[in-house]
C-alpha positions in Angstrom: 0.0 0.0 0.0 1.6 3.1 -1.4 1.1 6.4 0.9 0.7 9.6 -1.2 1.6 12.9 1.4 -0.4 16.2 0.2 2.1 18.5 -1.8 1.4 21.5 0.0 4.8 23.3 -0.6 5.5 25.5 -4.0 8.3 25.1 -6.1 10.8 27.7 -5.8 13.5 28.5 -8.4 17.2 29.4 -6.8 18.3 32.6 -7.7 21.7 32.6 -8.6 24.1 35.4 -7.3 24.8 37.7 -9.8 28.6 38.6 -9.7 29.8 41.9 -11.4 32.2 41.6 -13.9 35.6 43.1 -13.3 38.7 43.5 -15.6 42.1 43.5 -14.8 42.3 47.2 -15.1 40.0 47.7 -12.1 41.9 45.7 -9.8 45.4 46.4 -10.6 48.1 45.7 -8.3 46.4 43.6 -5.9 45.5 40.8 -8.1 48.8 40.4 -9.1 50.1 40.1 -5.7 47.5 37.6 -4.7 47.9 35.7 -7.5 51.8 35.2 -6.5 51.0 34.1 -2.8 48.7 31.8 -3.7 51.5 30.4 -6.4 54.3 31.1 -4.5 53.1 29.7 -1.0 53.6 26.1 -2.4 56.9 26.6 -2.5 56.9 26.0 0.6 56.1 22.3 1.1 59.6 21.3 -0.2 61.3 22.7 2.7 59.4 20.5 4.8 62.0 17.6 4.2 65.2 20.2 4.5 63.9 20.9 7.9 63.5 17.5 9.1 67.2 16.6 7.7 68.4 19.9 9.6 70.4 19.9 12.5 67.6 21.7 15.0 65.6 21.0 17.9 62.6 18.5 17.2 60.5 21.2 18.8 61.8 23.1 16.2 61.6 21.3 13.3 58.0 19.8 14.2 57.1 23.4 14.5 58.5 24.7 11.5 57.4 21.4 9.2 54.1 22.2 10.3 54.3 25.9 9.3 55.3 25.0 6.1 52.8 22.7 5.4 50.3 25.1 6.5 51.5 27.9 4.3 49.4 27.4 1.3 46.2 27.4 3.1 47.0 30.7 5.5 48.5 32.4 2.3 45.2 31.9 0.5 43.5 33.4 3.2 45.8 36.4 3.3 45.5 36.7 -0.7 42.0 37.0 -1.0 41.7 39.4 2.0 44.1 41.7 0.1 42.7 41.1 -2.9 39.6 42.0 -2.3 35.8 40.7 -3.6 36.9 42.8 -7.1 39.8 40.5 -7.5 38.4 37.1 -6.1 35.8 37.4 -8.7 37.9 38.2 -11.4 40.1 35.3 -10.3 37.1 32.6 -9.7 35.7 33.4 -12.5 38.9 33.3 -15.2 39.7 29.9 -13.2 36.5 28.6 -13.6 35.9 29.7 -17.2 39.4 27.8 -18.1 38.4 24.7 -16.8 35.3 24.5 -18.4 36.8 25.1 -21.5 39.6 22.4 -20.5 36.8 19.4 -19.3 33.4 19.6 -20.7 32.3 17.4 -17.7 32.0 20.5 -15.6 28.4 21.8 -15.9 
């Protein structure tokens, strides 16, 4: 015995959030410092392994291994504060547009 529930509820369409569109002009210099942190920071994660060969405390080098490896994630943080929501969209959306165009399987 099937058991049908009344359909009181209405079907809403989600709006999406409708970003402006910046250029690269508008956001200047702090774009293109972002955009090096978040590059640069993984340059980080191979000094983990000179650090743990280094002749330091293991205090130390547990201490600095783990700042390293937390670098990228903390540098991304610092980027997009200073690059601001002008920049972050400009970024998100060039990313995103490239790797649409890259893989069709991304709707």
């Amino acid at each position: 015995m099937a058991i049908s529930f009344p359909d009181d509820r209405e079907e809403v369409a989600i709006e999406t959030a409708d970003q402006p569109g910046f250029t690269a002009e508008q956001i200047g210099w702090r774009f293109a410092i972002g955009a090096v942190l978040i590059i640069g920071s993984y340059a980080a994660w191979p000094l983990i392994p000179v650090v743990l060969v280094a002749d330091i405390p293991p205090g130390l080098k547990a201490g600095l291994s783990g700042l390293f490896g937390a670098t990228p994630f903390i540098s991304k943080l610092v980027a997009v504060a200073l690059m601001g929501r002008p920049a972050y969209y400009f970024f998100r959306r060039t990313v995103f547009s490239r790797l649409r165009r890259s893989d069709g399987s991304i709707q």
